[in-house]
Biopython code that builds the backbone (N, CA, C, O; Angstrom):
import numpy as np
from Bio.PDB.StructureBuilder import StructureBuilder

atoms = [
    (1, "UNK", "N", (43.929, 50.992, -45.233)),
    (1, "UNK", "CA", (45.244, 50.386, -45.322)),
    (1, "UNK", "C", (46.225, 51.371, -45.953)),
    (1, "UNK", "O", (45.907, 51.976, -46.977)),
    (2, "UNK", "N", (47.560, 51.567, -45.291)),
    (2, "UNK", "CA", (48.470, 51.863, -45.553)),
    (2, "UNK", "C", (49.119, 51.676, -46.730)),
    (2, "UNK", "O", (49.730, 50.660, -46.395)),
    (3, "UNK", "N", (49.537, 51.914, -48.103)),
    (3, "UNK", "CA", (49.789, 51.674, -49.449)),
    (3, "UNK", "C", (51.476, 52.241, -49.587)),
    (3, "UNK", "O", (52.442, 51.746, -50.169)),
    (4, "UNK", "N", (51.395, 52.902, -49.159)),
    (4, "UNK", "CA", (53.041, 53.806, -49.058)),
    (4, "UNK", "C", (54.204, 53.303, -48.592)),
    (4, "UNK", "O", (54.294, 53.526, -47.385)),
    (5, "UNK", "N", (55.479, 52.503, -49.192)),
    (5, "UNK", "CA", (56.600, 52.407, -48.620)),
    (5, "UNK", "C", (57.358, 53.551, -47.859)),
    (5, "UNK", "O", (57.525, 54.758, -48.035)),
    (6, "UNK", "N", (57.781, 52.514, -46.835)),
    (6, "UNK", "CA", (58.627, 53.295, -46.176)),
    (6, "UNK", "C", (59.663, 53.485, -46.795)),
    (6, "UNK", "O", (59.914, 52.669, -47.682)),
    (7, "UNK", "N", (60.653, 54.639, -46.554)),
    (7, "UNK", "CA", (61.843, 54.646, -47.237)),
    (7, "UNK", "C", (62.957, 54.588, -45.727)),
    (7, "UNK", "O", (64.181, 54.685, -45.816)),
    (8, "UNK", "N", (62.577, 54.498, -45.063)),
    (8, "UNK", "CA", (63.378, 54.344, -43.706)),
    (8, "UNK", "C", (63.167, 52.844, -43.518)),
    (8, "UNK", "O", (62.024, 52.388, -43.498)),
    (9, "UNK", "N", (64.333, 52.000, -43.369)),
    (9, "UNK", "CA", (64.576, 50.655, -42.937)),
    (9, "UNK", "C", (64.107, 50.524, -41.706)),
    (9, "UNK", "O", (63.693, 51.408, -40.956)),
    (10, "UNK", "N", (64.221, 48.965, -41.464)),
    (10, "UNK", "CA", (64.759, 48.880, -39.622)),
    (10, "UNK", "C", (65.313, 48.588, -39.669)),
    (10, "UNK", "O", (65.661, 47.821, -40.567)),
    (11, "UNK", "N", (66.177, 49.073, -38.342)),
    (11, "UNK", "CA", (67.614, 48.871, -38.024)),
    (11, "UNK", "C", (67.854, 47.686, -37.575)),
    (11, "UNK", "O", (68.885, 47.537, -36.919)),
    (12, "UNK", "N", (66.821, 46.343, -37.847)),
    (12, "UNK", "CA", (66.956, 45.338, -36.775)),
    (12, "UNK", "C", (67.935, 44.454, -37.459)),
    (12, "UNK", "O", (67.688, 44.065, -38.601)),
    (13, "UNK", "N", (68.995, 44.117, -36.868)),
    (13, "UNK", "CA", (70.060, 43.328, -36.993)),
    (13, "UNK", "C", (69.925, 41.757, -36.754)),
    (13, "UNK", "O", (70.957, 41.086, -36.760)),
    (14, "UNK", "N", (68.505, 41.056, -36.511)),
    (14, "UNK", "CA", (68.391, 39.640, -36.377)),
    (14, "UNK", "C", (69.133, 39.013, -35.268)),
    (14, "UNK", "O", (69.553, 37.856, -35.227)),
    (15, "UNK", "N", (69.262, 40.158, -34.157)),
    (15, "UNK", "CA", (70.225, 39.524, -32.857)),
    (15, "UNK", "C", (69.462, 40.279, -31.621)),
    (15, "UNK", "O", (70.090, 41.021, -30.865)),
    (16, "UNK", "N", (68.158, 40.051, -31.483)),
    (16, "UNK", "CA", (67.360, 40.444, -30.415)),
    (16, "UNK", "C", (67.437, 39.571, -28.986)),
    (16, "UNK", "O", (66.874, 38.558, -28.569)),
    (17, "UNK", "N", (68.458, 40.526, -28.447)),
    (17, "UNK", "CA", (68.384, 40.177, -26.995)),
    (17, "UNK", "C", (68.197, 41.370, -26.277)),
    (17, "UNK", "O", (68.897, 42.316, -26.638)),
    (18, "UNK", "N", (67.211, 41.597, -25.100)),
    (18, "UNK", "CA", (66.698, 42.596, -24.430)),
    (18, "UNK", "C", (67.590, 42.831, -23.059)),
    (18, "UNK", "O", (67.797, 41.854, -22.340)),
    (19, "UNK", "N", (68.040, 43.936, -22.749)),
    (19, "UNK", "CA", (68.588, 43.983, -21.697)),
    (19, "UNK", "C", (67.808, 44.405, -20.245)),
    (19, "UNK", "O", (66.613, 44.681, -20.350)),
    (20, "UNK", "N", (68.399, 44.465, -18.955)),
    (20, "UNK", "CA", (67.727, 44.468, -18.204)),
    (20, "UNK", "C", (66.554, 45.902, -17.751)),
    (20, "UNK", "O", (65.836, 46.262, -16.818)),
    (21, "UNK", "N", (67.041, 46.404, -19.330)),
    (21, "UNK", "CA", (66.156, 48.034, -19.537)),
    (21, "UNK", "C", (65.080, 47.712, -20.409)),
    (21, "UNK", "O", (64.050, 48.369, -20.264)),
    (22, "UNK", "N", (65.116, 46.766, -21.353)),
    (22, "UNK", "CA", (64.340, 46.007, -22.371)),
    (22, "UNK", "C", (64.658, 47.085, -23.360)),
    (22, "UNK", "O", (63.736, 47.673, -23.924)),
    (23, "UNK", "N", (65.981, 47.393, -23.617)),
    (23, "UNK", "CA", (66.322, 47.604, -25.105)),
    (23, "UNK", "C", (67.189, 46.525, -25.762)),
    (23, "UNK", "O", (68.125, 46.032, -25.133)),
    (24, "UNK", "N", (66.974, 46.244, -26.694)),
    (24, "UNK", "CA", (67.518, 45.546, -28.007)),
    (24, "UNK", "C", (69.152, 45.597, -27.801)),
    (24, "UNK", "O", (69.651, 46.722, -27.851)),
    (25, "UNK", "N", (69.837, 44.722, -27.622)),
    (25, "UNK", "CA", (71.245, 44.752, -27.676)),
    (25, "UNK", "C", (71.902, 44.490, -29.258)),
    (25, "UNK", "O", (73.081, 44.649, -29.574)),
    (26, "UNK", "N", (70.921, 44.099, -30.030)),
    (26, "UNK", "CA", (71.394, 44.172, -31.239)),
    (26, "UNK", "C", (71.373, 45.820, -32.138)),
    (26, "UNK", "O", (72.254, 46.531, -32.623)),
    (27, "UNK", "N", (69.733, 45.922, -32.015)),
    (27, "UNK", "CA", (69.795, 47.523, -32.569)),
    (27, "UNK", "C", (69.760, 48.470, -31.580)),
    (27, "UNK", "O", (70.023, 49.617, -31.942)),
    (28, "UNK", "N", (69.460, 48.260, -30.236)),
    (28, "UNK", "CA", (69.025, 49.091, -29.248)),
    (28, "UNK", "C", (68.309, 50.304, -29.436)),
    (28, "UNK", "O", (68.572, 51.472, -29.150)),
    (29, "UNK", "N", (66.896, 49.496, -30.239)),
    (29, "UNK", "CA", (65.758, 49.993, -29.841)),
    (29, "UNK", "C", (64.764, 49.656, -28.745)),
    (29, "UNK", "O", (64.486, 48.540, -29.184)),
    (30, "UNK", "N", (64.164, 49.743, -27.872)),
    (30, "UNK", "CA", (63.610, 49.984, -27.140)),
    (30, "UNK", "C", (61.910, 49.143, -27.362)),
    (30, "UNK", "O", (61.031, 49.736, -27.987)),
    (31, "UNK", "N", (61.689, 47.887, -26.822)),
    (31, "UNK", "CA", (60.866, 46.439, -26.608)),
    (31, "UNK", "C", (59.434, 48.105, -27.680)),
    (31, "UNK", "O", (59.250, 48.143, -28.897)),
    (32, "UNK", "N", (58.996, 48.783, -26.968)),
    (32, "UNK", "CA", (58.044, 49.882, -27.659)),
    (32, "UNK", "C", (58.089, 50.100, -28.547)),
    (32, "UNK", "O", (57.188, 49.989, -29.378)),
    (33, "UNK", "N", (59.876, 50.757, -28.797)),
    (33, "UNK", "CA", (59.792, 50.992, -30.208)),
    (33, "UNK", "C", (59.632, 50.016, -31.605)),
    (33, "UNK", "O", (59.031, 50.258, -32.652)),
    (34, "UNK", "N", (60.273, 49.036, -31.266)),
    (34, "UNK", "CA", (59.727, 47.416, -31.952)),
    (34, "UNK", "C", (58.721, 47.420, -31.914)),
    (34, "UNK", "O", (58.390, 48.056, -32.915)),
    (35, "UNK", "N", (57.468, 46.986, -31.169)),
    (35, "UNK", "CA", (56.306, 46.778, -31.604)),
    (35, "UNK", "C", (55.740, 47.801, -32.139)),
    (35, "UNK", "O", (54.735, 47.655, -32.835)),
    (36, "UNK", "N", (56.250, 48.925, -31.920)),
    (36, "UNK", "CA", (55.196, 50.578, -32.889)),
    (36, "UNK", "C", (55.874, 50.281, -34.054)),
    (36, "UNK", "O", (55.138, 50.743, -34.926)),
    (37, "UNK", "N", (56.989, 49.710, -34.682)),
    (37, "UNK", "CA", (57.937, 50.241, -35.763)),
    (37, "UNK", "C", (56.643, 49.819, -36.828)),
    (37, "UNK", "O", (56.608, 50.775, -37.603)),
    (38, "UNK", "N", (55.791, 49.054, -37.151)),
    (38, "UNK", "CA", (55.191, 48.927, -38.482)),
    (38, "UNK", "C", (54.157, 50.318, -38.678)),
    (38, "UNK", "O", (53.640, 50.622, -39.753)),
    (39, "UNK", "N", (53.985, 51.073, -37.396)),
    (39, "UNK", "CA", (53.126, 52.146, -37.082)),
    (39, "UNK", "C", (53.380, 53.070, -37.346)),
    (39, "UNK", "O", (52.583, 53.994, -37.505)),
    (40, "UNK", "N", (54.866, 53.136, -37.513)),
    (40, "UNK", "CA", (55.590, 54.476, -37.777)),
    (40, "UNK", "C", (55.711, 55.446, -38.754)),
    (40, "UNK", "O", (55.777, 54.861, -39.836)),
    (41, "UNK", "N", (55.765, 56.478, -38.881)),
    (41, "UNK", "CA", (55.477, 57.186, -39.622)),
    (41, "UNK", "C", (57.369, 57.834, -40.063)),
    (41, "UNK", "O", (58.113, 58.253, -39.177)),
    (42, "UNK", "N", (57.876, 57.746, -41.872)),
    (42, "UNK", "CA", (59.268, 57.581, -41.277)),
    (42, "UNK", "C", (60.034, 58.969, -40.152)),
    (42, "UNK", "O", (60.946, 58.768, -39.350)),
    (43, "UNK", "N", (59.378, 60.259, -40.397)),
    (43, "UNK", "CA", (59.844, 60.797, -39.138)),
    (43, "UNK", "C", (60.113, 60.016, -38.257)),
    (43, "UNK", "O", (61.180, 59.437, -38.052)),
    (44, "UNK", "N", (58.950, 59.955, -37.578)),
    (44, "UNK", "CA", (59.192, 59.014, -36.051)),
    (44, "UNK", "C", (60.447, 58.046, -36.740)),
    (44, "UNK", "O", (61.552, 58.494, -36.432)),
    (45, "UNK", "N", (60.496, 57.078, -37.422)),
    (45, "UNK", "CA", (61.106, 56.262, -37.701)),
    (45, "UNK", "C", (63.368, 56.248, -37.088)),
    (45, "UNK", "O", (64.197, 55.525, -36.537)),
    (46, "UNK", "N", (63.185, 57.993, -37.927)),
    (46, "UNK", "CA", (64.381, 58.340, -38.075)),
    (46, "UNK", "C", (64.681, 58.854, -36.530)),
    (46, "UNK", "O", (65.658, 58.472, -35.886)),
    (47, "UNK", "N", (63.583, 59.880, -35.987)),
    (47, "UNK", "CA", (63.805, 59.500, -34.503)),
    (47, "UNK", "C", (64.241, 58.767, -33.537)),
    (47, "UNK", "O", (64.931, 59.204, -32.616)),
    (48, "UNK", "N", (63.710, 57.051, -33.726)),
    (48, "UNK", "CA", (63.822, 55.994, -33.275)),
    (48, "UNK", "C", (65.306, 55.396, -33.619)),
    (48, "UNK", "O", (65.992, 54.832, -32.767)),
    (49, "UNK", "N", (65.693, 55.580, -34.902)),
    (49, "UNK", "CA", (67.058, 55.606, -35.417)),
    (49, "UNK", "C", (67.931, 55.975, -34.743)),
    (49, "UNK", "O", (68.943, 55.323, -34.482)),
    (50, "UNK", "N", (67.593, 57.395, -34.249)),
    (50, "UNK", "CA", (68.950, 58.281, -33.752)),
    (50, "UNK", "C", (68.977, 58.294, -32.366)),
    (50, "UNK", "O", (69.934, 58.799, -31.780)),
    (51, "UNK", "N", (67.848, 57.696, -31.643)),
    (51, "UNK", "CA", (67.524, 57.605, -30.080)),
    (51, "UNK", "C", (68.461, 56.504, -29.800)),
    (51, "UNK", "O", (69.327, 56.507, -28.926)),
    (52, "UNK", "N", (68.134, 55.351, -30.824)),
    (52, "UNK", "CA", (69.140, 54.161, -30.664)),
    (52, "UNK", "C", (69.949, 54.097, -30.876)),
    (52, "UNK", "O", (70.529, 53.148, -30.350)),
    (53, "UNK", "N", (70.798, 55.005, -31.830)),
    (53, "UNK", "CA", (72.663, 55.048, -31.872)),
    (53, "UNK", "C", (73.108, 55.834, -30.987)),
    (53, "UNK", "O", (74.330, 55.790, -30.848)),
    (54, "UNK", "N", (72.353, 56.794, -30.103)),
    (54, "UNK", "CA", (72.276, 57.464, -28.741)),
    (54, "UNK", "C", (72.520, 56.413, -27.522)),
    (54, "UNK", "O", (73.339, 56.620, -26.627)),
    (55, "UNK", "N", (71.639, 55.174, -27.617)),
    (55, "UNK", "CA", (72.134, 54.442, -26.699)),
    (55, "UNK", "C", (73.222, 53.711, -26.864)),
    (55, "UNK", "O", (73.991, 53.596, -25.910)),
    (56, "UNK", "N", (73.432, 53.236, -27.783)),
    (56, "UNK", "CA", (74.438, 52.235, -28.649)),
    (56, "UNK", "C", (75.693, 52.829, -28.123)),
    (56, "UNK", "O", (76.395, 52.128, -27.393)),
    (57, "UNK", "N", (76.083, 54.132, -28.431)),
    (57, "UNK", "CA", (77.275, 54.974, -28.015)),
    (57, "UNK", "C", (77.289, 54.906, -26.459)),
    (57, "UNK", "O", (78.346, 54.747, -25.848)),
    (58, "UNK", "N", (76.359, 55.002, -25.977)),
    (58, "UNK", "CA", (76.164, 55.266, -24.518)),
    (58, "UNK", "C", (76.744, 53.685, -23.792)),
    (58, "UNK", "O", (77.608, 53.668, -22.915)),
    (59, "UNK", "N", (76.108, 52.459, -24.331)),
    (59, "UNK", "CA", (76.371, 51.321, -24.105)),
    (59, "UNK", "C", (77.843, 50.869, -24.290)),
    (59, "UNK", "O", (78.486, 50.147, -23.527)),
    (60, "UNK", "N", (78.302, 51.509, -25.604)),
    (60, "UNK", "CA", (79.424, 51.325, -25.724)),
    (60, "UNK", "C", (80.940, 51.908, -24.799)),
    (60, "UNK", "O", (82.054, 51.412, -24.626)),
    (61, "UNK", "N", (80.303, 53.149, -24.376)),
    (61, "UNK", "CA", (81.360, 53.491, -23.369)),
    (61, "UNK", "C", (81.156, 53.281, -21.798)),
    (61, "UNK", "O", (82.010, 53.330, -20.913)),
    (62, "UNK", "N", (79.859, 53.045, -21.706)),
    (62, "UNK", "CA", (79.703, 52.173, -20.496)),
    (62, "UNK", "C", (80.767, 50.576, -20.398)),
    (62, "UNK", "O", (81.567, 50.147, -19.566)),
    (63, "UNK", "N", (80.256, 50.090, -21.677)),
    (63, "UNK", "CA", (80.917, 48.611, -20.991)),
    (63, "UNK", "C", (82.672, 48.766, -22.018)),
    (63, "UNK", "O", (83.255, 47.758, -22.417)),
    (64, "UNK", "N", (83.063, 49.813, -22.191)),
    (64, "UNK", "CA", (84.967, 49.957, -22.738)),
    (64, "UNK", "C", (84.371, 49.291, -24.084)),
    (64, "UNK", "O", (85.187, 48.389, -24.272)),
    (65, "UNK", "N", (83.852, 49.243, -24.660)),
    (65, "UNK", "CA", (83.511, 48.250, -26.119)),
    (65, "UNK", "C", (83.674, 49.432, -27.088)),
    (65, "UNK", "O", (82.967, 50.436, -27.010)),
    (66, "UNK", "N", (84.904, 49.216, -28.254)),
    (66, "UNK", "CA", (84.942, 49.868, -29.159)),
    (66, "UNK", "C", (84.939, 49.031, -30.449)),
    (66, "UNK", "O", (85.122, 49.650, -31.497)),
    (67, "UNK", "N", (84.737, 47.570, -30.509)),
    (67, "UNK", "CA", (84.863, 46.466, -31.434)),
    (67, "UNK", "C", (83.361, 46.730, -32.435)),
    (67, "UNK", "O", (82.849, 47.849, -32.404)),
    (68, "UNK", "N", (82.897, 45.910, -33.069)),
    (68, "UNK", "CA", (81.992, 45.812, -33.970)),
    (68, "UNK", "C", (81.773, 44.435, -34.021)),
    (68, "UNK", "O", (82.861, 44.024, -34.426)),
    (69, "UNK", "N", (80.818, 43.147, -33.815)),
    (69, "UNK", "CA", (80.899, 41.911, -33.584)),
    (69, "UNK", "C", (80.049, 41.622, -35.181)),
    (69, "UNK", "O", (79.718, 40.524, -35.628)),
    (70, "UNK", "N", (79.895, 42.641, -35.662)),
    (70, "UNK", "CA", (79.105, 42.365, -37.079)),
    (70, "UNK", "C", (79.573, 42.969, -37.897)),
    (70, "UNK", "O", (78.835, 42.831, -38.872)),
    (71, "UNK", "N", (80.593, 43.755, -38.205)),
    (71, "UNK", "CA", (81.385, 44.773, -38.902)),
    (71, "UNK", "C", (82.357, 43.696, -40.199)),
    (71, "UNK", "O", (82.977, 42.945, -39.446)),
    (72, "UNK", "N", (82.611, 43.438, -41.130)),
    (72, "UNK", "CA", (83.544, 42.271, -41.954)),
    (72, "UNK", "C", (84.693, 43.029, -42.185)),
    (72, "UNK", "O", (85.650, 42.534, -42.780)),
]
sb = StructureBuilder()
sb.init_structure("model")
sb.init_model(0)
sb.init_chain("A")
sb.init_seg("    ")
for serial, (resi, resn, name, xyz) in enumerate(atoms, 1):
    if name == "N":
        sb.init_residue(resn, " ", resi, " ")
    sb.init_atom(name, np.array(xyz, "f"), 0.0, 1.0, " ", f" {name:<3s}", serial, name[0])
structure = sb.get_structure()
């Protein structure tokens, strides 16, 4: 057993809806990367981080969205 905190969060925002790619429209991580995330090692972790604000940006200028629906 694993004993070591992570010091890398998840990015999961409690708004999991999968798109027709099966990434996460809340964090847009990727249905894989969710189920590996307790597996992760935080490298990988921060990887997974930056793959998903990779899509996030990507999503965002795909659909004109420059808003924040969780931002206060």
């Amino acid at each position: 057993m694993n004993d070591v905190v992570s010091k890398v969060s998840s990015p999961c925002v409690d708004n999991c809806c999968l798109n027709e790619e099966d990434f996460c429209l809340g964090c847009f991580r990727s249905l894989e990367e969710i189920l590996n995330w307790h597996a992760a090692t935080d490298q990988q972790r921060q990887t997974v981080i930056a793959t998903a604000q990779r899509r996030k940006e990507k999503h965002r200028r795909k659909y004109n969205f420059d808003g924040d629906f969780y931002s206060e």
